[in-house]
N, C-alpha and C positions, 0 to 999 in steps of 0.2 A: 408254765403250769407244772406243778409239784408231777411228779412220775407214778402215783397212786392208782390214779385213774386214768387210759388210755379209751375207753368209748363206755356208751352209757349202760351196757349189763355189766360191768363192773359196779355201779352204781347197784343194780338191783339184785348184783351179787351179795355186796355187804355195803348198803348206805352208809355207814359209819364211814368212809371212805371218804365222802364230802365234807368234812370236817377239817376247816382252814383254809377252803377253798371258795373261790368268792365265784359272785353268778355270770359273770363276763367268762370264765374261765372254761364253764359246763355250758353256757351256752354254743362255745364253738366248737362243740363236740359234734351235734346235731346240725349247726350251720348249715343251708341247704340240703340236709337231708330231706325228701318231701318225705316221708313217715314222719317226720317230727311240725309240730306248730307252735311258734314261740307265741307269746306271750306277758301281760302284765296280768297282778291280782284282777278278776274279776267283781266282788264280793267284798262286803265288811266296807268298814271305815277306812281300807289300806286300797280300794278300787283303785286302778290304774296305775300302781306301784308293784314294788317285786318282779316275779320275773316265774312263770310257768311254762313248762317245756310239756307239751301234751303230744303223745303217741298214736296216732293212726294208721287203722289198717285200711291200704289201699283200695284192696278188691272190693267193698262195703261204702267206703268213706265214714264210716264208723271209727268213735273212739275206741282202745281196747283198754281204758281206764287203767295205765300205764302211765304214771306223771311224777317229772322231776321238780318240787316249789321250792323256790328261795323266797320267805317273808323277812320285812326289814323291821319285824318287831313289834312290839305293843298288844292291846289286846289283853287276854287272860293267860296269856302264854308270857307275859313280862314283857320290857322294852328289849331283850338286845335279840338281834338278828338270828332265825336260825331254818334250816333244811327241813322239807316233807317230801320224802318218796312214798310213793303209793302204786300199790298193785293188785291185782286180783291174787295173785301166787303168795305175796309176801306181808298184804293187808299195806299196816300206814305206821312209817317211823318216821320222827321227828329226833333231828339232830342239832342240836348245840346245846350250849355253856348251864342253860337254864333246866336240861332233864338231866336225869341219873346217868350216872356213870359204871358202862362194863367194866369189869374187874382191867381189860389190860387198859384203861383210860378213856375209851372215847368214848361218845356221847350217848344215851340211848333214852327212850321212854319207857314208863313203866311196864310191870307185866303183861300182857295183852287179858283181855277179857275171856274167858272163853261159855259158851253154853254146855250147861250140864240139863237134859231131859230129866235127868233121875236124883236132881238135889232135892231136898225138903223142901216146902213150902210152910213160909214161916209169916204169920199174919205180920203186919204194920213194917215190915224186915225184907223178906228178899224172897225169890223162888228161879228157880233156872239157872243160877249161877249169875243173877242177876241181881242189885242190890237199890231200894227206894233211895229218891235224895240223889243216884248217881247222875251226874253232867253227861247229858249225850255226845260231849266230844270226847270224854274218855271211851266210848265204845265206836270211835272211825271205824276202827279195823272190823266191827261188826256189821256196822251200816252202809261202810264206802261199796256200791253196785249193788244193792240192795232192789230188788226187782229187775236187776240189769242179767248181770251172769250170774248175780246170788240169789238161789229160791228167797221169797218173802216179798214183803211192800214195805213205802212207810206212805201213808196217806194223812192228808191235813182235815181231820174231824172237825176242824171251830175252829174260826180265827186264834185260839188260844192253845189247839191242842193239835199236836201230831202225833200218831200213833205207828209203831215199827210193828210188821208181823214177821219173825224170823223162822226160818226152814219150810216145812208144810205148814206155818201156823201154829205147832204145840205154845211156842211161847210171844206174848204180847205187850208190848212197853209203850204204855202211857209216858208223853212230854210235855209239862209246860213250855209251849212255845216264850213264854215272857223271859224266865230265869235256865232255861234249857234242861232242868231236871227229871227224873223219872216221878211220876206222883202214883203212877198201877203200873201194876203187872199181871199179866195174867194167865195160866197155862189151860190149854184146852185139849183138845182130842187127841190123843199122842203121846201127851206129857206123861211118866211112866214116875214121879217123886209121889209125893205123899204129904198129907198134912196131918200134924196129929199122928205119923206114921203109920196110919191106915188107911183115911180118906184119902181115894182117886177118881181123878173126869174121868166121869163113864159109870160109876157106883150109882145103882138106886139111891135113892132121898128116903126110903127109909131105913135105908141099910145104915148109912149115914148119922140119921138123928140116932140110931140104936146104940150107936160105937162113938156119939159125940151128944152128954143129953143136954150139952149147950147149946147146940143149933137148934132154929128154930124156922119156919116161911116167916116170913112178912110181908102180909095179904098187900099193903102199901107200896112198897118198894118192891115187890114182888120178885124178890132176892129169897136166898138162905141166910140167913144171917147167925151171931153167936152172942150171946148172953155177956155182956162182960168183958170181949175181948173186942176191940175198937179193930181196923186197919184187914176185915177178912167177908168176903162175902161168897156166896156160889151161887152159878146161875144156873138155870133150869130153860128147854129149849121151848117152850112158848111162853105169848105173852098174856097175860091176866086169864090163868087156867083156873078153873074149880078148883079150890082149894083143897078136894075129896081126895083130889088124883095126882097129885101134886106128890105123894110120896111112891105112888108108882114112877115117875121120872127118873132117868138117869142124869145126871152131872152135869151139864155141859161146859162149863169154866170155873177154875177158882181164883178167885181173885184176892190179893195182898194191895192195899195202897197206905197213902199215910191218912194220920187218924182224923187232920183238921179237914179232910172231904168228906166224910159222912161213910154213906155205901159206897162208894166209888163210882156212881153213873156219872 
């Protein structure tokens, strides 16, 4: 075995490490360690193949979501072989031939994601530093322990839709379970951006229609909705209120999706 790597927090020192290194070679790292559980892929079309090294803490018998994966390729990630560490500390990098490359050569994946509470909210577009149309595998490092050691959920709405709620809730990401994409987004109580650079969750509804004379209720959808601009709606916290009292209300989400759903419900 190459001299790179001598035990596995070298690994989650700098994965990029595993690079040329085949999965027989990492696996005898952990050999008999009981903190480690070897493994093949469990999941996907690749079940029963590859090779996952999962980290367990003794005293619990719990996972500490601590995993070194050799995948042998295919998928949406290309056919040739390549490395996923994953950690709560370090999030989720994938190594080999197929991602981008650090400046001094080795393998790396794109920029990680990060949430911004205070970005714009831009109808049919993006808000939270979150973007419509994105692949839920591009945001692992957001979702990997999601309800586990990381505030949030992600819960299965409809056989077709999973929904992430990240930190206390301020931000919410609608998925087509079908094509795995973002179709809404939504920021709620907390969220501290703006749409329109003035409208925020939490503002009276008529503060609202006063500062935007596009918006409007829609006694039907019983939404806020906007004149003209497809891909943006806001909720209000009950459900089929008098119409009277409706601009006494404050905010309670704004919601961005894409334009071919409608309102977004």
């Amino acid at each position: 075995m190459p001299g790179y790597i001598t035990n596995v927090e070298d690994i989650f020192s700098d994965p990029y490490l595993l690079d040329g290194n085949i999965p027989d070679e990492i696996r005898e790292l952990v050999k008999g360690d009981p903190n480690w559980v070897i493994d093949a892929l469990t999941k996907g079309t690749h079940a029963g193949t590859g090779q996952i090294l999962r980290e367990i803490d003794l005293l619990t018998g719990n996972l500490t979501g601590r995993n070194i994966q050799w995948h042998p390729g295919g998928g949406h990630h290309g056919p040739t072989p390549y490395w996923k560490v994953s950690s709560p500390k370090g999030g989720t990098v994938r190594v080999g031939p197929q991602f981008s490359k650090r400046q001094d050569g080795s393998s790396m994946i794109a920029s990680k994601v990060h949430l911004d509470l205070e970005a714009p909210i831009i109808p049919n577009q993006s808000l939270g530093g979150l973007t419509l149309g994105t692949h839920i595998s591009e945001l692992e490092d957001l979702v990997f322990g999601l309800g586990s050691w990381k505030e949030g959920a992600c819960t299965l709405i409809s056989p077709f839709e999973a929904r992430y709620s990240f930190g206390k809730g301020e931000i919410e990401a609608a998925v087509d379970v079908r094509n795995g994409k973002i179709f809404k987004l939504s920021a709620k109580v907390g969220y501290k951006g703006k749409l329109f650079e003035e409208i925020g969750v939490g503002m009276l509804v008529q503060q609202a229609l006063e500062l935007e004379p596009r918006l409007y209720y829609d006694e039907v959808e019983e939404l806020i909705l906007a004149r003209g601009l497809p891909g943006l709606s806001l909720d209000i916290p009950e459900i089929d209120p008098p119409v009277e009292i409706v601009p006494g209300m404050n905010i309670s989400a704004i919601n961005v999706f894409v334009e071919e759903i409608g309102s977004g419900r």
